[in-house]
LOKE-391006 format. One record per atom (N, C-alpha, C): residue in one letter; x, y, z. Coordinates in pm, whole numbers, plus 32768, in hexadecimal, padded with zeros to 4 digits. Layout:
<nodes>
aXYZ/...
</nodes>
This chain:
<nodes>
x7BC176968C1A/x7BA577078BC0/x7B9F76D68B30/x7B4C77128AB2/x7B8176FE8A2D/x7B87775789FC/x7B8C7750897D/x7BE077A6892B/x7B61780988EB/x7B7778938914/x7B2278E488ED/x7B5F79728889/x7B0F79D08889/x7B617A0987FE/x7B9B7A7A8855/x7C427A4B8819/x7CB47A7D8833/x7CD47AFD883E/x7CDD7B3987B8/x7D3E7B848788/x7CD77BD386F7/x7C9D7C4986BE/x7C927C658656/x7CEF7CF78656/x7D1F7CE585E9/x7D767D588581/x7D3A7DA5851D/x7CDD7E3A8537/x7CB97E7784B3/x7D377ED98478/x7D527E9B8415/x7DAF7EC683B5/x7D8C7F568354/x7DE27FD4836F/x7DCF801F8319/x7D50807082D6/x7CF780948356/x7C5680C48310/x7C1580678324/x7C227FDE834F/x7BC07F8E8319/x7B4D7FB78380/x7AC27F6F8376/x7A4D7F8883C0/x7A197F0383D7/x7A257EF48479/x79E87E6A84C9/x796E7E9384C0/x78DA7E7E84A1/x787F7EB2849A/x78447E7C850D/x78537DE28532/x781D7DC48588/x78567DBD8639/x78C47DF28626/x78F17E1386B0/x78F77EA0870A/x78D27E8F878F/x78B17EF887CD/x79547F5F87D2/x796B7F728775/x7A0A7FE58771/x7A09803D86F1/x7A7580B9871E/x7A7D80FC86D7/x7AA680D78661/x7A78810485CA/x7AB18129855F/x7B3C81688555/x7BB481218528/x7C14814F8524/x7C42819E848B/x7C9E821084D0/x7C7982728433/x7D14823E8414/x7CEA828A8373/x7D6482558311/x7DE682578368/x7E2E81C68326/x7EA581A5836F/x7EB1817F8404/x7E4281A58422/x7E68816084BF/x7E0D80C184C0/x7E5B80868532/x7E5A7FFB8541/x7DE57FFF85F3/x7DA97F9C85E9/x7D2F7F9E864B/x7D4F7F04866E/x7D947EF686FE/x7DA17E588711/x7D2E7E47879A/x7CB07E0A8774/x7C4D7DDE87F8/x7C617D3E880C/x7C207D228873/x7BFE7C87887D/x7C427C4D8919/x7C3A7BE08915/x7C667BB589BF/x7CD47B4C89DE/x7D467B7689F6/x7DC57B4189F8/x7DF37AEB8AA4/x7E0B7A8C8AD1/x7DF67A708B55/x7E5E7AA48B9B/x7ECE7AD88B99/x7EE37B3A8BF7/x7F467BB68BB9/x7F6A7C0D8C19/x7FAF7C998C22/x800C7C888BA6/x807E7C258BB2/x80E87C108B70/x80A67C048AF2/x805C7B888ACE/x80367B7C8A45/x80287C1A8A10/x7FD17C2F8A55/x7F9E7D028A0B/x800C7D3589F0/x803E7D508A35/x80E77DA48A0D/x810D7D7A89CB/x81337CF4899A/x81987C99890F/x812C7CE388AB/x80B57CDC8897/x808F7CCA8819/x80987D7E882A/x80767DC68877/x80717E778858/x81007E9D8823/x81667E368870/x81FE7E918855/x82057E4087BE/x81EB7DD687AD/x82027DAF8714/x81C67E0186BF/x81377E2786BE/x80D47E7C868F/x81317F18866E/x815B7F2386D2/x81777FE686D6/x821B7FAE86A9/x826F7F198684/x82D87F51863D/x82DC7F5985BE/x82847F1C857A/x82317F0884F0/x81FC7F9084B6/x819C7FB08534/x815580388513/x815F80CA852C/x81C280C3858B/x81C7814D85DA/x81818149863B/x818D816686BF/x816E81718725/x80C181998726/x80E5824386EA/x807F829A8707/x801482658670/x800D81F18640/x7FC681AA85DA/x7F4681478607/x7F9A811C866E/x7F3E8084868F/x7EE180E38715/x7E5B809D871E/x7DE480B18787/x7DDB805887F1/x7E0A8050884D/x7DF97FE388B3/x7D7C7FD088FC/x7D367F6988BD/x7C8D7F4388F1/x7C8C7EAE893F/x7D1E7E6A8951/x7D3F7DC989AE/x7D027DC989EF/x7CCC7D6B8A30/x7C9D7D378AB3/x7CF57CD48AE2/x7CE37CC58B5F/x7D5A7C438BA9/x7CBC7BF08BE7/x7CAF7B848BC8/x7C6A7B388BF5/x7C847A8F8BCB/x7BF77A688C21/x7C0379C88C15/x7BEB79888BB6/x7C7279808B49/x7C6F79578AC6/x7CCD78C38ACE/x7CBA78658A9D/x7D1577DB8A81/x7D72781A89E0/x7DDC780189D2/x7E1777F68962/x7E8C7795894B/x7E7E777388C4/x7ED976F288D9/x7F5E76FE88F0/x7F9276B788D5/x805A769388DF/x80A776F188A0/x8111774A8900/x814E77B68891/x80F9781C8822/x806678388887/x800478998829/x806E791F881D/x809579588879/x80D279EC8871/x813E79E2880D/x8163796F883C/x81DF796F8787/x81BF795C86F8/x816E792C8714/x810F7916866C/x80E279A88631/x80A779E886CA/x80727A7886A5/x80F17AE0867E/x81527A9586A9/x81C17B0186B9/x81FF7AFE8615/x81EA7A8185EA/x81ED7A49855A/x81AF7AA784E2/x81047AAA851E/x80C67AEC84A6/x80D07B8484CC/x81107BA2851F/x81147C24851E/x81797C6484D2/x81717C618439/x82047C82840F/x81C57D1083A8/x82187D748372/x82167DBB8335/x81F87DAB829F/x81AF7D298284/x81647D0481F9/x80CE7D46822C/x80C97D53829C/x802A7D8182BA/x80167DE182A3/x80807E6E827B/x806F7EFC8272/x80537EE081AF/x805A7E9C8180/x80257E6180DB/x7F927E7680E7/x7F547E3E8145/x7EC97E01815B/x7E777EA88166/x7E2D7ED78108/x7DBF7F4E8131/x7D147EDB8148/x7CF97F6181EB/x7C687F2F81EF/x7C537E90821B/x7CD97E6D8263/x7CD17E0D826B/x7CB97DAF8300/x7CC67D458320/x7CBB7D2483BE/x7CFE7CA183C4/x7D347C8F8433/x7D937C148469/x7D487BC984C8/x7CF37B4A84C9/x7CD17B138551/x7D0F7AA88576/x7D337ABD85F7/x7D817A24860B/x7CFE79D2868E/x7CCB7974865A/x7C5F795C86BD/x7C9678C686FF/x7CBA78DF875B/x7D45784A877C/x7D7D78298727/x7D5377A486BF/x7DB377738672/x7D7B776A85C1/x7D4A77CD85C7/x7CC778088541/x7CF178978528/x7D4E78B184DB/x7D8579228489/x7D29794A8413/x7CFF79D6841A/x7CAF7A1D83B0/x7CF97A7F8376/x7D057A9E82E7/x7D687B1782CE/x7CE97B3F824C/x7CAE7BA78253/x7C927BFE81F8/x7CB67C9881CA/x7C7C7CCF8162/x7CA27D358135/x7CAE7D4180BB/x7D057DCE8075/x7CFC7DC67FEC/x7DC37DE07FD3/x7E017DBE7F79/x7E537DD87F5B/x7E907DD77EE8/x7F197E317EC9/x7F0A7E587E33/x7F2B7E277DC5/x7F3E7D9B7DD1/x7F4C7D297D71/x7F657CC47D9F/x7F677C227D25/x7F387BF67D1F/x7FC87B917D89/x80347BD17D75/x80BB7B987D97/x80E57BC97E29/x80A67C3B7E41/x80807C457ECD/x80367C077F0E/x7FC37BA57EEC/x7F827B747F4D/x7FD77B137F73/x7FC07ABE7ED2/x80317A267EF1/x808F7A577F6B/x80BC7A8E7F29/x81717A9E7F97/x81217AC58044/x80C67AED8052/x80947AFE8102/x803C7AA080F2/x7FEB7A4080BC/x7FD179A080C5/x803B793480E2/x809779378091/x810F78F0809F/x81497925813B/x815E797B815B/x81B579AC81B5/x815B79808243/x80D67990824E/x8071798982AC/x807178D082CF/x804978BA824B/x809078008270/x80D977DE82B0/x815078088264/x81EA77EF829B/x821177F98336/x81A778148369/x81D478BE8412/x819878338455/x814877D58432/x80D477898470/x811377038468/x80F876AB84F1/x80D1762984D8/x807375F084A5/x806E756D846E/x7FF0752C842E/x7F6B7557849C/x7F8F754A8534/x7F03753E8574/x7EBA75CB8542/x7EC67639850F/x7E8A767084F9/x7E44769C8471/x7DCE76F78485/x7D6176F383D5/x7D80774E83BA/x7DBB7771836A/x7DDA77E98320/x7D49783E8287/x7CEE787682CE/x7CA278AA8281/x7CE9793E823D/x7CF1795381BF/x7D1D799E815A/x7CB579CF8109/x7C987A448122/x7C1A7A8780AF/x7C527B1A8091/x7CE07B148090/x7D167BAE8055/x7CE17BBC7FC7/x7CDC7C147F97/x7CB27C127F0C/x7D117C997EB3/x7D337CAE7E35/x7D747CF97DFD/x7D127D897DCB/x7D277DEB7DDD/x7CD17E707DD2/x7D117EBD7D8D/x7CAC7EF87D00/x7CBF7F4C7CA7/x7CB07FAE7CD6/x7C687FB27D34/x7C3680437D50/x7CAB80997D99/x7D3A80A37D8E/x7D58810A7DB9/x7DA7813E7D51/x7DA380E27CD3/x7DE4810D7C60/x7D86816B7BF9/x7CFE81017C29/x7C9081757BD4/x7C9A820D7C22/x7CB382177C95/x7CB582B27CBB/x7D3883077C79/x7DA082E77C38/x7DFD83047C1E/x7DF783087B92/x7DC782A87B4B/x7DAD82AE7AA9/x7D30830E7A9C/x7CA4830F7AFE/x7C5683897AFC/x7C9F84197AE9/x7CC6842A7B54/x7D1284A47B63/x7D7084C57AF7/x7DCD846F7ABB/x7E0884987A43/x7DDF84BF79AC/x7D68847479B8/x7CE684897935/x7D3E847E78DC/x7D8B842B78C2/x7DD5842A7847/x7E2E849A7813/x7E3785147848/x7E60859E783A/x7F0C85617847/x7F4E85B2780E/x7FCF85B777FF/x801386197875/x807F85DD78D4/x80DF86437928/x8120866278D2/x812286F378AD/x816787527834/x81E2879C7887/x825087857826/x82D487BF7831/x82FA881C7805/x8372887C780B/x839988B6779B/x83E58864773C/x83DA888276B3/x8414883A766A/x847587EE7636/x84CE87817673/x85508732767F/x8584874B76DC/x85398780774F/x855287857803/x8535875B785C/x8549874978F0/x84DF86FC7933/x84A88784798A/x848287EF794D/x844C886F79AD/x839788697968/x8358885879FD/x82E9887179C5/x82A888D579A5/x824688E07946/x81FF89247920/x818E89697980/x814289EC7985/x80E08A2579FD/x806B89AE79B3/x80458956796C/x7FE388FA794E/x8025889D799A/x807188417993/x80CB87EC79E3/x80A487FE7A72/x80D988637AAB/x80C788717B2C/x805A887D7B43/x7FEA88B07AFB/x7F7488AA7B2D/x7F15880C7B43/x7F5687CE7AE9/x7F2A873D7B03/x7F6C86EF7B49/x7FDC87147B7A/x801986B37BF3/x7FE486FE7C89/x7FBF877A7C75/x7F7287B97CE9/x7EF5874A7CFD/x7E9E87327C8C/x7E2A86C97C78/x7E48863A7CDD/x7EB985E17C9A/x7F2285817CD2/x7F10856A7D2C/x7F6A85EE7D85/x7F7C85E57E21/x7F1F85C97E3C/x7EB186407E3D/x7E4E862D7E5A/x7DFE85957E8E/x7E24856C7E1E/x7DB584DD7DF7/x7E1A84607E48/x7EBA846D7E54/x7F22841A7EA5/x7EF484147F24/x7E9D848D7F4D/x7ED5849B7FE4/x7E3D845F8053/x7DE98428800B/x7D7F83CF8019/x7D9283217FF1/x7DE683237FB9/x7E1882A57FBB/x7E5B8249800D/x7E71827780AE/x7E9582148108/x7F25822A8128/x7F77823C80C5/x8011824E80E0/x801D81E2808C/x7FE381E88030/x8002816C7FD5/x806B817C7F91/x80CB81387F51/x814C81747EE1/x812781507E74/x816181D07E26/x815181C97DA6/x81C481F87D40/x81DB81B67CCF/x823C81C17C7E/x8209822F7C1A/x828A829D7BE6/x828882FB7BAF/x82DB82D97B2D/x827882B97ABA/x830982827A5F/x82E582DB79D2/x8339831979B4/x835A83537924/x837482FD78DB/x832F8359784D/x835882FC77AC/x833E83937761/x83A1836C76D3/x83A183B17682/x8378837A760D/x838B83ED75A0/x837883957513/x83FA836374CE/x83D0834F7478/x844C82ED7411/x84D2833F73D2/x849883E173E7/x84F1844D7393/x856A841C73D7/x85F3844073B4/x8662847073CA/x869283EA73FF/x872883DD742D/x877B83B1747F/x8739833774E5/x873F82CE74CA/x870C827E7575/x8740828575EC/x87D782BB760C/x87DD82F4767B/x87D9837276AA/x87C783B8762B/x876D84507685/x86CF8426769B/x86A783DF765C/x861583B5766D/x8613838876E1/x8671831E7724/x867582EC77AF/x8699833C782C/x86DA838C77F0/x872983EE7873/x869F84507873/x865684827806/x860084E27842/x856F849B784C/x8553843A7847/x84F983F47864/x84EA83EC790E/x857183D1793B/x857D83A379DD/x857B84417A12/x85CD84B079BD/x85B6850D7A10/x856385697A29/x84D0853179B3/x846F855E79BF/x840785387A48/x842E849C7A42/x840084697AD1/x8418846B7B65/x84B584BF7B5E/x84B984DC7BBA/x84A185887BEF/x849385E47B63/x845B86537B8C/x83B4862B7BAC/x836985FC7B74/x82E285E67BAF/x82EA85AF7C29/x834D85417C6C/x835185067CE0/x839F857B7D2F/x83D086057D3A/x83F286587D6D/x838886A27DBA/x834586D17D24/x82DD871A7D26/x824286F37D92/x8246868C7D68/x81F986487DF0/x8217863C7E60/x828686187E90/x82EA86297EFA/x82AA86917F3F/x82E387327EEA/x82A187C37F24/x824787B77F37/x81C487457F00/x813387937F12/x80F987407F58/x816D86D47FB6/x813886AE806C/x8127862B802B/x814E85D87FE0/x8167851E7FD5/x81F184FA8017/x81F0848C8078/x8249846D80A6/x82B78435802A/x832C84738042/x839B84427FCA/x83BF839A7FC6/x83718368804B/x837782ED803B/x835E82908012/x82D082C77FD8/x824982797FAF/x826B828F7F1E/x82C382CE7EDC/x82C482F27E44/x834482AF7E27/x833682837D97/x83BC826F7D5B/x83B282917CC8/x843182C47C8F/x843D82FB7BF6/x848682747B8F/x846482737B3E/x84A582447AE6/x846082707A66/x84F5825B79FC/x84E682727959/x84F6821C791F/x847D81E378C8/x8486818F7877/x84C181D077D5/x84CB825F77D1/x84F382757730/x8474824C76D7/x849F820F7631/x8421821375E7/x840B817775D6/x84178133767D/x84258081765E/x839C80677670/x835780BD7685/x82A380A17696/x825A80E17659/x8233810775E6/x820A817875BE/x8154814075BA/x80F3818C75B9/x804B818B75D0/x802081A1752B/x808A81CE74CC/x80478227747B/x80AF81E673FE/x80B9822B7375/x8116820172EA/x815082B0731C/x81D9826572F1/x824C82FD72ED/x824D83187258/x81DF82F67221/x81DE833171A9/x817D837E7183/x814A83C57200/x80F7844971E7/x811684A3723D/x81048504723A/x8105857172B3/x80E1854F731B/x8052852C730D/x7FF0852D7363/x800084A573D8/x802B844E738D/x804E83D573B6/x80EF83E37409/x8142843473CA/x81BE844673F1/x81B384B574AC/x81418504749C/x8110857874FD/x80B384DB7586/x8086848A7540/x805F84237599/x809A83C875DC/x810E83B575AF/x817C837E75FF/x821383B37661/x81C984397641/x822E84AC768C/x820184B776ED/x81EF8456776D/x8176844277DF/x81C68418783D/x8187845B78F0/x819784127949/x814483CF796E/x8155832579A0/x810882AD79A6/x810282A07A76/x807682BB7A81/x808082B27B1B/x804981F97B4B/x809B81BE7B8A/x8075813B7B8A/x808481077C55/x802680B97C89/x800A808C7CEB/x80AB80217D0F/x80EA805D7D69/x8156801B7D7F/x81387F687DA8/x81817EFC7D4E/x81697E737D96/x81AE7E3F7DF0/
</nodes>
């Protein structure tokens, strides 16, 4: 027998264009290809569904007359780790001893770290091909949607405003097309007053917006709050206008 193609992994939405299988929708995992027997299939589905959730992964295996080399199921059992739920749009091939990992992911310290880690899982005999790449695009949907507009408070509170809520209604909205991606919720204020009331209501501005989303169907998991106070400011606290520009919540692509 030799070594024929193994194992492919579409990651998260991605689209095999050229293979006869279904399109897998957001978040679910699509594992096809031809594994040489029963056992192999099960290691890689039960690894697959503990990573992903059961009711996540698509089972498209075949059991056939495939060669694979020395300790293949453990290698696979290797790259099957929970750095892959990082990866949007992406795909895993293991073609005997010729590893492919593409996709997009959300920086630049995420790839390294699942390059490094994908190495590491491997003996020398194998090629490790790497074409992940880092994607703006789920931050541009999030900086779109915010248009620069201010989440408005009441004044030295963290209660929002009916403008406020109407733009984190926008938010959700725009979160919940994003994959289950996480994202950080971080408050800042301006320069006025006290630096630790500036800090205390900075954070508890971020965590009423990270509430508020909560209610309007984002997993509380995928979000996190923090207050930076007036240690970042966009604008001079020596105008109004400038002081009203740094009274902002900052929506940022979790790394």
């Amino acid at each position: 027998m030799r070594h024929l193609l193994a194992l492919v992994i579409l990651l998260a939405g991605a689209v095999n264009a050229g293979a006869q299988t279904a399109v897998p929708q957001p978040g679910q995992v699509l594992v096809s290809g031809t594994v040489p027997d029963e056992a192999s299939k099960q290691a890689v589905l039960a690894r697959l569904r503990d990573v992903y959730g059961a009711d996540l992964v698509v089972d498209q295996i075949s059991v056939g007359q495939v060669a694979t080399p020395a300790n293949w199921n453990g290698y696979v059992q290797k790259l099957i780790t929970p750095d892959l739920k990082s990866i949007s749009r992406g795909q895993l091939k293991i073609d005997g001893s010729t590893v492919s990992i593409k996709g997009e992911v959300a920086s630049e310290a995420t790839r390294q770290k699942i390059a490094s880690n994908v190495a590491a899982s491997l003996n020398p005999t194998y090629t490790v091909n790497n074409t992940l790449r880092v994607s703006a695009a789920d931050q541009s949907v999030l900086d779109t949607t915010l248009a620069n507009r201010i989440v408005e408070f009441e004044s030295g509170k963290a209660e929002l405003t009916p403008t406020g809520r109407a733009i984190l209604d926008e938010m959700a909205a725009a979160m919940k097309k994003l994959n289950d991606r996480k994202v950080d919720v971080i408050g800042h204020t301006d320069s006025q007053g006290n630096k630790l009331t500036n800090q205390n209501l900075s954070q508890a501005r971020a965590e009423a917006v990270k509430a508020y989303l909560i209610q309007s169907g984002i997993k509380g998991e995928l979000l996190s709050a923090s207050g930076q106070g007036a240690d970042r400011p966009v604008a001079s606290n020596d105008s109004s206008d400038g002081r009203a520009r740094n009274r902002r919540i900052e929506f940022r692509m979790a790394q």
